[in-house]
Backbone bond lengths (Angstrom), bond angles and torsions (degrees), N, CA, C in turn:
res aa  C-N    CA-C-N  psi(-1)  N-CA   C-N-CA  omega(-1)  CA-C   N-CA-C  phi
1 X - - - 1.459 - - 1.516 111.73 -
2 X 1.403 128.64 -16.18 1.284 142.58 -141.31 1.880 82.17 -82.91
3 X 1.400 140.39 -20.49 1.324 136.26 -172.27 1.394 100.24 -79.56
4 X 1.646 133.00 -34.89 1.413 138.46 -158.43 1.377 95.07 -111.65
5 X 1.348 124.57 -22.52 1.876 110.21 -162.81 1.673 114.64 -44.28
6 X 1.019 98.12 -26.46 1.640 80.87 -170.57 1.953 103.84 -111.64
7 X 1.435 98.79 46.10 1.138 91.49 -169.09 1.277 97.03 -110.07
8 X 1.911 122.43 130.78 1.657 106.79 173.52 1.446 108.16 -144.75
9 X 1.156 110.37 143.64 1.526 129.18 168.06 1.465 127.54 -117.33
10 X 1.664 108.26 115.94 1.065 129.43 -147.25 1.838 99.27 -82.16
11 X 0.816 121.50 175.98 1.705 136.03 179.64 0.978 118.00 -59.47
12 X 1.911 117.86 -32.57 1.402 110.04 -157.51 1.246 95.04 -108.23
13 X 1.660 126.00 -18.84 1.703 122.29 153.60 1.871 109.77 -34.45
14 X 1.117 96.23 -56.24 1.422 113.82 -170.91 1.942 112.25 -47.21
15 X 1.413 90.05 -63.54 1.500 109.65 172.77 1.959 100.42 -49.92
16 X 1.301 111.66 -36.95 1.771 98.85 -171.04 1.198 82.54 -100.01
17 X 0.976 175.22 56.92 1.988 141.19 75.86 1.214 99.76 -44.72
18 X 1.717 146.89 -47.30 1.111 138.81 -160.62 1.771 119.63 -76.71
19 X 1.602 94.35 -39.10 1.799 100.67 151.24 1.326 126.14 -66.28
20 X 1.054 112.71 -39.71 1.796 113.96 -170.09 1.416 115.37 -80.57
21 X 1.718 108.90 -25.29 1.606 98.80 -164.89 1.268 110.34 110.85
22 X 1.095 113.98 -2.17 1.913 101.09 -163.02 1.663 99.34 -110.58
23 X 1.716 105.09 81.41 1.523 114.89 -165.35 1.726 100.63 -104.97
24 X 1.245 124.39 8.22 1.355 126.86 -134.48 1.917 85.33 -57.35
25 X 1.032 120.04 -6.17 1.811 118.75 -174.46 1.709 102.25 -69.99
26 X 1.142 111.31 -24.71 1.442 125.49 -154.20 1.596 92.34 -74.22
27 X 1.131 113.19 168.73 1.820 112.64 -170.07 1.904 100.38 -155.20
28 X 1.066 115.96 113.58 1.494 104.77 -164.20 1.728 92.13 -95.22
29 X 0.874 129.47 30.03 1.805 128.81 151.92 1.629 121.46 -136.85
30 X 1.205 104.27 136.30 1.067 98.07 164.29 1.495 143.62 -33.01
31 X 1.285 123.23 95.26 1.610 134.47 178.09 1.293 126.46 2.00
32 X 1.187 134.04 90.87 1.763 120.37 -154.69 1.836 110.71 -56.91
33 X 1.375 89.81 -47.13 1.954 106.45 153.24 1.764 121.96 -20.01
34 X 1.440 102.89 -53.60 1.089 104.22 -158.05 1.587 88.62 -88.42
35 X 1.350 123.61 -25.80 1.547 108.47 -163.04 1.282 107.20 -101.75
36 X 1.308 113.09 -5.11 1.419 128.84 145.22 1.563 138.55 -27.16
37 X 1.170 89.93 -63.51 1.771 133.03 159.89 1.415 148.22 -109.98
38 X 1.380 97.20 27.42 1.157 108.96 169.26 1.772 133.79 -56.69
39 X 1.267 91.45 -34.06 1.762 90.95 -172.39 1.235 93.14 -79.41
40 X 1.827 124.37 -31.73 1.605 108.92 -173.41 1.782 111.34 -69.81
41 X 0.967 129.21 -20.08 1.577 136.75 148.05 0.795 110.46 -64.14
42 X 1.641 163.05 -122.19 1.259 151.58 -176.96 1.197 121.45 -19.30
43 X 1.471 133.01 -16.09 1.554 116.04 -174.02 1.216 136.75 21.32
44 X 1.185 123.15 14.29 1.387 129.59 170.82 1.578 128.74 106.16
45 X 1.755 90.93 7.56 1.184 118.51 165.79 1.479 127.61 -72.42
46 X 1.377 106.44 110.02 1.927 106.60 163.40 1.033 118.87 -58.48
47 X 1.551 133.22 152.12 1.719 151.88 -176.20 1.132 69.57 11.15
48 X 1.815 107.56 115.43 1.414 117.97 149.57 2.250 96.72 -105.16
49 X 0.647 86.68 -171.94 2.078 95.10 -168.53 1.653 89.70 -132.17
50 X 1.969 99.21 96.44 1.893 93.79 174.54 1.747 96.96 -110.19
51 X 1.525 81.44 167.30 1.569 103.93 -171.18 1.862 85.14 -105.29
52 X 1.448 95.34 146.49 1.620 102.81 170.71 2.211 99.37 -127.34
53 X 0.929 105.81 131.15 1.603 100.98 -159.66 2.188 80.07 -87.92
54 X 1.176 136.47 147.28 1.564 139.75 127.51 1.713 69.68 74.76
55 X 1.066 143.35 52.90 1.530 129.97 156.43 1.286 126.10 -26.33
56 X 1.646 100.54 -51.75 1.887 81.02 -168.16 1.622 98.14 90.34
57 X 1.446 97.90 -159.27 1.255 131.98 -177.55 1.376 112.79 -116.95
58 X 1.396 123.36 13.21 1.072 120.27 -167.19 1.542 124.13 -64.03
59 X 1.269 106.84 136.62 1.547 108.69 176.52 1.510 131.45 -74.75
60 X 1.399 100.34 -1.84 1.579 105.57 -176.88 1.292 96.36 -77.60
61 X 1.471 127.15 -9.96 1.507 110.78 -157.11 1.950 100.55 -102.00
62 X 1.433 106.02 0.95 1.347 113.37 175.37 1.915 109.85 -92.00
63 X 1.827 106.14 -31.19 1.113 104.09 -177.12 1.523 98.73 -76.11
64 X 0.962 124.53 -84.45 1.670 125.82 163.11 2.027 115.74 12.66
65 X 1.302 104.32 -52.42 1.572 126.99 168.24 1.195 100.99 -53.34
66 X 1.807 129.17 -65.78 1.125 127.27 -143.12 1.561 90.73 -100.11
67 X 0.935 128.38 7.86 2.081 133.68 157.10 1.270 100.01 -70.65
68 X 1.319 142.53 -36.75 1.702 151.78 175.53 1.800 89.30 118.36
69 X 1.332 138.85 9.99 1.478 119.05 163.20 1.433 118.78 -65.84
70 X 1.490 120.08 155.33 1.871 96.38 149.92 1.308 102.68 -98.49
71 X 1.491 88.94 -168.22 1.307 103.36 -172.11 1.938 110.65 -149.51
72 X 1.339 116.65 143.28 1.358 114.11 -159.10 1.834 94.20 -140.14
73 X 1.411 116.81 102.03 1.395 104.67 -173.68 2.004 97.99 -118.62
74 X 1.196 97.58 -178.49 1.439 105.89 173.14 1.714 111.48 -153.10
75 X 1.139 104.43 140.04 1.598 121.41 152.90 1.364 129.89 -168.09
76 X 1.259 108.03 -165.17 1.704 109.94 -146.59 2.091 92.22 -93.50
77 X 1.452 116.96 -14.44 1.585 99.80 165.76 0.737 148.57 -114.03
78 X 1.307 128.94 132.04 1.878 118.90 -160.50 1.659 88.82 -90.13
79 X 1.250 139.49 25.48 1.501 133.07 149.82 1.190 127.10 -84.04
80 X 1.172 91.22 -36.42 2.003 112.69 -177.83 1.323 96.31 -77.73
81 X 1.789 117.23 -54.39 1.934 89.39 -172.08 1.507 103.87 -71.14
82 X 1.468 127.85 -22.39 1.104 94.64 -178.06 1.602 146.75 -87.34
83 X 1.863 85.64 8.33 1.183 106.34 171.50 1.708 115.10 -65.19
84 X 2.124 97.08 -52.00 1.616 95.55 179.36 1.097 107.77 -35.22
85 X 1.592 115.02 -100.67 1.156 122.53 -169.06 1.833 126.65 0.20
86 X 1.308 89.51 -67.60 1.632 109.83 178.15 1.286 125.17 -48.58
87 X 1.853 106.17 -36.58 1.273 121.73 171.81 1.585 127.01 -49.96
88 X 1.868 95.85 -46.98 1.770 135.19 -142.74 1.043 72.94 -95.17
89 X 1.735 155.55 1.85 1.274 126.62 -164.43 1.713 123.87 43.70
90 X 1.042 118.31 30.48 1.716 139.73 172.49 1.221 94.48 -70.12
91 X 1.326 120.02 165.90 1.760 150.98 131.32 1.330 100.45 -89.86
92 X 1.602 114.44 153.17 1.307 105.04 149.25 1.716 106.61 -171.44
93 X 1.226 107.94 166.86 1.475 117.56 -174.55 1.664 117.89 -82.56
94 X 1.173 112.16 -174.10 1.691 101.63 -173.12 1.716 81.01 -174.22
95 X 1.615 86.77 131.68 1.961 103.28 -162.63 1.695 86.64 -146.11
96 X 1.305 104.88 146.95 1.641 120.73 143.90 1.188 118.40 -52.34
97 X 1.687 133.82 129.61 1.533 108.61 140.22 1.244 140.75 -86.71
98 X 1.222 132.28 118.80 1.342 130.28 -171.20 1.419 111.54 -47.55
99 X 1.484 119.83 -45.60 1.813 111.83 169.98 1.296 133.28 -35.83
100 X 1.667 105.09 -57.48 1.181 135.81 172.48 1.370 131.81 -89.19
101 X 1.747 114.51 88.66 1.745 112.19 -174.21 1.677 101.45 -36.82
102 X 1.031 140.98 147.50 1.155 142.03 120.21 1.827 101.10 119.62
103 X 1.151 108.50 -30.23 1.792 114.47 179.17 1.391 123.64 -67.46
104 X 1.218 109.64 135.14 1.855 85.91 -179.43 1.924 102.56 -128.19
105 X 1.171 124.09 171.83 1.130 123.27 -168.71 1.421 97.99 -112.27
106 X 1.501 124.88 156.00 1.191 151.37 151.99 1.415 128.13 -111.14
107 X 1.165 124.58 98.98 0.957 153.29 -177.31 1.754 124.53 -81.64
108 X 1.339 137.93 113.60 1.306 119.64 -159.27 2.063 82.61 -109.02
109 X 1.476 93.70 132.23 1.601 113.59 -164.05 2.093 81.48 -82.14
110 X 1.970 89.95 153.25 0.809 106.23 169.25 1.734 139.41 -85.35
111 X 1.494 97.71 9.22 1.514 125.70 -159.95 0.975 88.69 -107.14
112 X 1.263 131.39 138.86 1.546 126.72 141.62 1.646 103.17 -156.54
113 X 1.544 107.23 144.27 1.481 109.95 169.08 1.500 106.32 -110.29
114 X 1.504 112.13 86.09 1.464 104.73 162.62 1.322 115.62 -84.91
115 X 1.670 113.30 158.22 1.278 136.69 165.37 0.810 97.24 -39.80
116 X 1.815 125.62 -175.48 1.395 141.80 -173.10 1.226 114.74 -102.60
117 X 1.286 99.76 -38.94 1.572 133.22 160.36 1.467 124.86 -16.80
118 X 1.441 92.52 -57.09 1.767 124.59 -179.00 1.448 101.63 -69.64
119 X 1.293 125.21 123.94 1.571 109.90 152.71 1.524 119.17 -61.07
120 X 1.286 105.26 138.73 1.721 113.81 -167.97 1.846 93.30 -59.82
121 X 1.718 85.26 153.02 1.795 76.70 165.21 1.401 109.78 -122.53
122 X 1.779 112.73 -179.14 1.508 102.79 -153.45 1.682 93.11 -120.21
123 X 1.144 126.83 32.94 1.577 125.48 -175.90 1.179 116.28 -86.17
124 X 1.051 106.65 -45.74 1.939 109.05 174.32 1.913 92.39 61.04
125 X 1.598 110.82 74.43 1.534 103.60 161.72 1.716 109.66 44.46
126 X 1.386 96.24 33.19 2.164 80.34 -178.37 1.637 109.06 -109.90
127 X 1.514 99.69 31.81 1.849 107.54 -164.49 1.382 98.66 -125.95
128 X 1.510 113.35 93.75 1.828 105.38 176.69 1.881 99.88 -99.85
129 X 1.334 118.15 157.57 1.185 130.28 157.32 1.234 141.09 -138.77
130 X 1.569 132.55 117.48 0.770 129.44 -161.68 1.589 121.67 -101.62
131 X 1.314 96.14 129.46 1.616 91.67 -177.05 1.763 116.38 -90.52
132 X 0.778 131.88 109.77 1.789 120.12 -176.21 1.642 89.97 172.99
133 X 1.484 114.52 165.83 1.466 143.98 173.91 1.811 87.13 -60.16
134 X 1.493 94.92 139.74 1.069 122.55 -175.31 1.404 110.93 -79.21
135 X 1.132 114.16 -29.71 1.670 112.02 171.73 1.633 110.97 -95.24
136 X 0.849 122.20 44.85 1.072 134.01 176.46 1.680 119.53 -142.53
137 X 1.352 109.02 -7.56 1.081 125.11 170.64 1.901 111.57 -92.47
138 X 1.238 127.73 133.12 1.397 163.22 -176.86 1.580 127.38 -85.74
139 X 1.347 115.47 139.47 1.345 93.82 129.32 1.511 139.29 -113.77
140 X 1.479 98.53 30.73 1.285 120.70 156.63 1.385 107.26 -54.75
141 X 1.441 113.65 -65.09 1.587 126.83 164.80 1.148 137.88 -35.70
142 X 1.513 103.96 -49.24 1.713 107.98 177.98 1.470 103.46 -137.10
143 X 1.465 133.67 4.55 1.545 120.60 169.90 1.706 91.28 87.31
144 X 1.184 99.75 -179.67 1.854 129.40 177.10 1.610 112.08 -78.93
145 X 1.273 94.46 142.19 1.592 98.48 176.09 1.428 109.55 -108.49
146 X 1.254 119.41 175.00 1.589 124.63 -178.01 1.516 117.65 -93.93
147 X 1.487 97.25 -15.98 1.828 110.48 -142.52 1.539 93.72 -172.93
148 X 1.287 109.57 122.57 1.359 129.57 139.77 1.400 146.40 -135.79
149 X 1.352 116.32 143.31 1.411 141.04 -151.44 1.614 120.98 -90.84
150 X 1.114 118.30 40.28 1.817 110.10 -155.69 1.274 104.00 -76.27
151 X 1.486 146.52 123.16 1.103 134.02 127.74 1.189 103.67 -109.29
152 X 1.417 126.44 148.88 1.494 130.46 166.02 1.388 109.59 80.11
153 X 1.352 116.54 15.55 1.747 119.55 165.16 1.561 114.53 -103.09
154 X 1.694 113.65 -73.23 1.052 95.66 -179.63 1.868 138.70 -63.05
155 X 1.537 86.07 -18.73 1.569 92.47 -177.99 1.830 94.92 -84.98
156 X 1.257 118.78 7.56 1.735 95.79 175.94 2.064 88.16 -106.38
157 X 1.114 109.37 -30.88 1.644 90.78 -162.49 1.594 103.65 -49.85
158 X 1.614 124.39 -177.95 1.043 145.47 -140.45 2.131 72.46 -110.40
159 X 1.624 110.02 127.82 1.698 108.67 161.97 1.547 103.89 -49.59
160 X 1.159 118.52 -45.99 1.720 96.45 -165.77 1.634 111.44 -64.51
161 X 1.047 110.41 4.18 1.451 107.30 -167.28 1.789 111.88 -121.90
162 X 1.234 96.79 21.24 1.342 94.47 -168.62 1.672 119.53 -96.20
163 X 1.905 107.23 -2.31 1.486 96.68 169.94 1.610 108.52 -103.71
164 X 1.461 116.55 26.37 1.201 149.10 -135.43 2.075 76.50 -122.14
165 X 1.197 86.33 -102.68 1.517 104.20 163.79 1.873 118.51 -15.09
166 X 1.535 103.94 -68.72 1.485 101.44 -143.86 2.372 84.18 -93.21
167 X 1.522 99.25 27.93 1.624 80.91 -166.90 2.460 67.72 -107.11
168 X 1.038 108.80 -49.93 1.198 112.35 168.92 1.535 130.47 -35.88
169 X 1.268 111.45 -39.59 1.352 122.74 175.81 1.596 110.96 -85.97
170 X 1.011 94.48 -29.38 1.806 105.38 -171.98 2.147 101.06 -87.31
171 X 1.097 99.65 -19.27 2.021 111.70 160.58 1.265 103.69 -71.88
172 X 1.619 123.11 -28.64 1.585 103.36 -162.60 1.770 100.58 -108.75
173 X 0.814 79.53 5.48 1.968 87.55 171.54 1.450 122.05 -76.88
174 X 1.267 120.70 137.82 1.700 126.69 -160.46 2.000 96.79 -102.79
175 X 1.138 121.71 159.35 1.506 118.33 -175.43 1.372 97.26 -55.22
176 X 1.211 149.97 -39.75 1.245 154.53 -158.26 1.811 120.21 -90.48
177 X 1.131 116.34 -24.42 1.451 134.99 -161.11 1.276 104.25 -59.81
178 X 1.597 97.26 153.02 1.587 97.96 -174.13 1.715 88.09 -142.88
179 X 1.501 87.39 141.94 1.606 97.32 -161.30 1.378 99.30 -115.05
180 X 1.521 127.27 104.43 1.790 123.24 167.80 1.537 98.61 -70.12
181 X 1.550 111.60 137.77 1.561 105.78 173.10 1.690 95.51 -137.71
182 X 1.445 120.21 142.50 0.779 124.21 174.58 1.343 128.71 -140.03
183 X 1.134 118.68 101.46 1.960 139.52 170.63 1.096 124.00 -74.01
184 X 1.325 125.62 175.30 1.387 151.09 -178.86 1.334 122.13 -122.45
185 X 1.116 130.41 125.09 1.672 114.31 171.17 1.490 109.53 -138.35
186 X 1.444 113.54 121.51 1.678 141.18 -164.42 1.435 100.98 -125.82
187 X 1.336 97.57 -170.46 1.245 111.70 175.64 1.379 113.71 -123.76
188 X 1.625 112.17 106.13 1.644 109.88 -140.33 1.734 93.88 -90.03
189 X 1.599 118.73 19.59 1.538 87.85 176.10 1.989 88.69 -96.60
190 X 0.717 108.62 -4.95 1.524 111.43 165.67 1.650 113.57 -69.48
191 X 1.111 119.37 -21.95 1.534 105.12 -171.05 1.735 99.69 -164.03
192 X 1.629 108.42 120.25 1.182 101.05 -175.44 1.477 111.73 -82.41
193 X 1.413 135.45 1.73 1.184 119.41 155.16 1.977 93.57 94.05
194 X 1.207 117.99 159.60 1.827 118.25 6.11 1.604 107.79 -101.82
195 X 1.391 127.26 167.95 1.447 98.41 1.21 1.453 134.42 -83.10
196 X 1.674 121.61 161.68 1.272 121.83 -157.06 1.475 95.79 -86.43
197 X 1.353 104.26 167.40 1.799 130.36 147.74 1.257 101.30 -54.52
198 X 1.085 124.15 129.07 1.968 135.93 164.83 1.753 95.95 -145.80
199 X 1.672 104.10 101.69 1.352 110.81 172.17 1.856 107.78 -59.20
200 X 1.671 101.69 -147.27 0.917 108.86 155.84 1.339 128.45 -95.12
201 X 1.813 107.36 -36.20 1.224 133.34 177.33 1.690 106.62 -38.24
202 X 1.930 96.72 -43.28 1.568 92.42 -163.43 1.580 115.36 -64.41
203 X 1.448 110.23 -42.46 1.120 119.75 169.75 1.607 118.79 -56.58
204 X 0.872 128.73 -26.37 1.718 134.08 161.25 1.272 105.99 -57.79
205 X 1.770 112.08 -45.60 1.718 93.73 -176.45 1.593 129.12 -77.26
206 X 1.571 93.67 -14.56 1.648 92.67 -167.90 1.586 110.67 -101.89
207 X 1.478 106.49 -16.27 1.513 127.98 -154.51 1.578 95.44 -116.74
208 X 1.281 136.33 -32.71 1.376 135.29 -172.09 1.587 121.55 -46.22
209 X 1.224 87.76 -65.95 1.501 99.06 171.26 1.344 115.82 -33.49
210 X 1.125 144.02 -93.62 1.269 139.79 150.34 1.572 151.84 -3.91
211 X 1.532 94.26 -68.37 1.304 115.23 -176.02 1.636 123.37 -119.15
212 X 1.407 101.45 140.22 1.574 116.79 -164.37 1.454 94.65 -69.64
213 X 1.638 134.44 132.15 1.202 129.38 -168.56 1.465 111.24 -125.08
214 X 1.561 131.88 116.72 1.090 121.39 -172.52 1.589 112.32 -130.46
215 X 0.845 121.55 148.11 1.783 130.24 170.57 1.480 114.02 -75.62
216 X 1.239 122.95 124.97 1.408 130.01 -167.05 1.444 110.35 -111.04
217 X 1.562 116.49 -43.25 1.010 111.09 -168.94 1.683 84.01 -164.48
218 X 1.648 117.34 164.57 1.096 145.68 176.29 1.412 118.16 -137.05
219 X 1.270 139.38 119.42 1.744 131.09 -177.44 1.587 103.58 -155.99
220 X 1.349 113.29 159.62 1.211 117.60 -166.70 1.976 111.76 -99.93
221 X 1.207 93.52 122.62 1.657 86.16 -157.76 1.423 102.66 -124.08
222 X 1.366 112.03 64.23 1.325 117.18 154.17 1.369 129.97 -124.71
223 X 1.612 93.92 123.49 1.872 116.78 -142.45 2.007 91.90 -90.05
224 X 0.879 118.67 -176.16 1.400 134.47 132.35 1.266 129.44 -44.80
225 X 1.222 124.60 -33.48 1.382 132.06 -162.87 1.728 87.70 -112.54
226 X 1.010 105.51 24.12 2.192 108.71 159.98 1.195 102.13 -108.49
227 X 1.209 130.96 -17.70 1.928 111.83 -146.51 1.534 77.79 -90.17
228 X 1.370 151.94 20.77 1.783 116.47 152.00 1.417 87.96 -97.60
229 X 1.251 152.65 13.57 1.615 135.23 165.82 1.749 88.46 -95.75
230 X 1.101 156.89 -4.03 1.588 136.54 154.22 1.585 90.14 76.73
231 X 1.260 126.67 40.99 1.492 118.85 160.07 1.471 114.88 -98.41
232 X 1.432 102.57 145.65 1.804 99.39 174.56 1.428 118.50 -93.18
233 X 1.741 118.70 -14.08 0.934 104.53 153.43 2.113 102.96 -163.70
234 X 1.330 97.47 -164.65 1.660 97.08 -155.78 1.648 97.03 -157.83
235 X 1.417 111.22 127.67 1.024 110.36 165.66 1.669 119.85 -141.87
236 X 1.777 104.48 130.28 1.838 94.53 -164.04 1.420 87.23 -90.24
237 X 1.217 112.99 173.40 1.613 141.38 -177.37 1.846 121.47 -131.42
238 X 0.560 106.42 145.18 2.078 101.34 172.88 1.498 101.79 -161.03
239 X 1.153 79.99 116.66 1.625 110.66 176.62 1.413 115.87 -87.19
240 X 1.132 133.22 -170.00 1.795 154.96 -167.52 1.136 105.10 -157.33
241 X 1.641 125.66 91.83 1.327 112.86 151.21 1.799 111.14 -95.77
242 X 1.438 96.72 146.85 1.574 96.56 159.95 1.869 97.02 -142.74
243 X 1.202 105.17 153.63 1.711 113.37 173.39 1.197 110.42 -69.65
244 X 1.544 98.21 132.91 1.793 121.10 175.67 1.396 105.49 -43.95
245 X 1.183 150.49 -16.02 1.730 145.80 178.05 1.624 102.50 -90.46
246 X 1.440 124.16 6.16 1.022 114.57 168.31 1.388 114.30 -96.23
């Protein structure tokens, strides 16, 4: 990490990829990763309650819905959720949170009169989103999750902030939870990121303490849409955390 450590990107960078267009992180199918491993996340659990860390717009968090889980994500744009939604063919509500000065929630309503046209959907209101700074989010706010989904969180936060991060994520975890995590590992004097390099090591330092850490899968993930980072090669990772009291 010692090539990126002092590397940081502030919120409102973040917020202008979400104005400008420049989403190229965004993935319009479901994660092959995640559908990969699904039963090892669910374990055989009904409506499990997942956390999605910096969501996005992501669509895994609609398939996930239509499995009968909910799902409760957060990030910093009210463009991006209002893209999901809009995308997923959803309704949905839009509330203040009282926790959080300034954040407001999105809520996908349980009513809807779609056309016929539309394939019905199977969520029944189980898709909340929160718009506000991620460290500022609780589970004062929303309670414990069962299951979480990270791709594109920890490898986007800022390295200095990452025992920052994984001490936060590891608060919103239930005794039972099973955490899919998924990284990248390059050669970061090739590309200052993000997204960042997150070995394994790193995850041992911030995540160890806590959580039981396992390797799930290994694959080589360098797309087309890498060759302006000048890497020769790329490999994602997805791990299994669950907490040592399990």
């Amino acid at each position: 990490m010692s090539a990126q450590a002092d590397r940081e990107v502030d919120l409102s960078e973040w917020e202008n990829c979400w104005q400008e267009g420049r989403t190229g992180f965004h993935r319009s199918d479901v994660h092959n990763l995640l559908k990969a491993n699904v039963d090892k996340l669910i374990c055989g659990r009904p409506e499990v309650r997942f956390f999605f860390p910096l969501c996005g717009k992501a669509v895994d968090m609609k398939w996930l819905a239509d499995l009968g889980h909910t799902v409760v994500g957060v990030d910093i744009s009210e463009k991006g959720i209002k893209e999901f939604f809009q995308e997923q063919n959803l309704e949905y509500n839009e509330e203040a949170v009282a926790d959080i000065p300034g954040a407001k929630l999105f809520k996908e309503s349980p009513q809807r009169n779609e056309p016929p046209t539309i394939p019905a959907k199977s969520t029944d209101g189980k898709i909340s989103i929160y718009q506000c700074d991620l460290y500022k989010f609780s589970s004062a706010v929303a309670g414990h999750f069962g299951g979480i989904w990270d791709r594109g969180a920890l490898v986007a936060i800022n390295p200095c902030d990452r025992q920052k991060y994984a001490s936060l994520l590891v608060s919103l975890m239930s005794s039972d939870c099973r955490y899919l995590l998924d990284t990248l590992e390059y050669n970061p004097e090739l590309y200052k990121g993000p997204p960042f390099f997150v070995s394994e090591d790193d995850i041992k330092t911030v995540f160890g303490g806590s959580c039981n850490i396992d390797l799930l899968q290994s694959v080589g993930g360098l797309e087309e849409g890498h060759k302006s980072w000048r890497l020769d090669s790329l490999t994602e990772k997805l791990y299994l955390l669950t907490t040592k009291t399990q």
